[in-house]
C-alpha positions as CSV (number, residue, x, y, z in Angstrom):
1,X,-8.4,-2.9,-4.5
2,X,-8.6,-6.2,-6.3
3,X,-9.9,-8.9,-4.7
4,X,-7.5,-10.8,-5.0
5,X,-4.9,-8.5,-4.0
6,X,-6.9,-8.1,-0.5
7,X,-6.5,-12.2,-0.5
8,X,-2.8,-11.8,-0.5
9,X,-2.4,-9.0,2.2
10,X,-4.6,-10.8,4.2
11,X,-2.5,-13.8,4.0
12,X,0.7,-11.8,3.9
13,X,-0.1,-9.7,7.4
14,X,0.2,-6.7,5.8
15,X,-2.8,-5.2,7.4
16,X,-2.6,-6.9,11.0
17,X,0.2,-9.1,13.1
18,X,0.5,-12.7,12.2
19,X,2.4,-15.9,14.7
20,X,6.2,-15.2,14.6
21,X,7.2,-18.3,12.0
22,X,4.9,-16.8,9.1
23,X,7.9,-15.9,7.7
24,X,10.5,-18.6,6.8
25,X,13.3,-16.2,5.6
26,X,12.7,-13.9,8.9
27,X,10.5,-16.2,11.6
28,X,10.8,-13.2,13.8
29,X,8.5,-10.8,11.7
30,X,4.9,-10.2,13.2
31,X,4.1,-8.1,10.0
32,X,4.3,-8.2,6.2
33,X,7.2,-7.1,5.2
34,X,6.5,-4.5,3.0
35,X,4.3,-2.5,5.7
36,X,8.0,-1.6,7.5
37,X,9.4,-0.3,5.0
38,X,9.6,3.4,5.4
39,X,8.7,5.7,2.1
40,X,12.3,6.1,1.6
41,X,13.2,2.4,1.8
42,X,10.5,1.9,-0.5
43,X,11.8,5.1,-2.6
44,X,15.3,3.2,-3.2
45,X,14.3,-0.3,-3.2
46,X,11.8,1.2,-6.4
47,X,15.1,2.4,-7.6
48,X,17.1,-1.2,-7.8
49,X,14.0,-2.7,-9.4
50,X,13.8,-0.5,-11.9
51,X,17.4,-0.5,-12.6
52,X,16.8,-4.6,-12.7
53,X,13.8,-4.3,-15.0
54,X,13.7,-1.7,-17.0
55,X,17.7,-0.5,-16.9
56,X,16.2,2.5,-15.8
57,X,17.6,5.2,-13.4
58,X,16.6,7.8,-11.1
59,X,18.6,10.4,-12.6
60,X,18.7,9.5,-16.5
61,X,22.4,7.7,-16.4
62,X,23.2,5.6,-19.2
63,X,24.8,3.5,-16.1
64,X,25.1,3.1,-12.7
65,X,28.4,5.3,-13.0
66,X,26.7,8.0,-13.8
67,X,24.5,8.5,-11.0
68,X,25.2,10.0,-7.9
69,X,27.1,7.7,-5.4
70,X,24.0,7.7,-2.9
71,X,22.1,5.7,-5.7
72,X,25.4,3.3,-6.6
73,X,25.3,2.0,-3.1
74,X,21.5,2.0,-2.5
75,X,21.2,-0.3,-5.9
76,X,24.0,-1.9,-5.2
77,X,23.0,-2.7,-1.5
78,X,19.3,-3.7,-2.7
79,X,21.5,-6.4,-5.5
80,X,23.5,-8.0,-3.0
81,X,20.7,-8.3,-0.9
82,X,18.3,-9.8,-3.5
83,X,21.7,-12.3,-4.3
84,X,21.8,-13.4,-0.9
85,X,18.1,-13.6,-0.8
86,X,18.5,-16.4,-4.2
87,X,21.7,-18.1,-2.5
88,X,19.8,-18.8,0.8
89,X,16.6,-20.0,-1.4
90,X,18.4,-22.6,-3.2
């Protein structure tokens, strides 16, 4: 690991709990948030950002149509999330 990636989770959490308020967007969280995330959260949230990126998707669609429903909602979910996210930021 880079140092200064070890910086950032150090000052993120990820590897120990922090103060509740750490967090502006969640003041309840103790942790980073990316250490909750379960491997399929973090499977499907991979998945959006791709899709964002890249236009890239799990099973080779040429759109989100094409892929099975499970991945429409999960992308989908993960957009109107990350909107919400910008809205609240602004």
């Amino acid at each position: 690991m880079r140092i200064a990636d070890a910086i950032k989770r150090e000052q993120r959490g990820c590897d120990r709990d922090v103060p509740k308020g750490t967090y502006a967007f969640d003041p309840d969280l103790t942790r980073c948030p990316k250490t909750l995330l379960t491997p399929r959260v973090s499977e499907v949230v991979g998945w959006w950002d791709e899709w964002r990126r890249y236009g890239v998707l799990p099973f080779g669609g040429r759109s989100l149509d094409d892929e099975p429903a499970v991945v429409f909602d999960a992308i989908d979910l993960c957009q109107r999330t990350y909107d919400a996210a910008m809205a609240e930021k602004v």
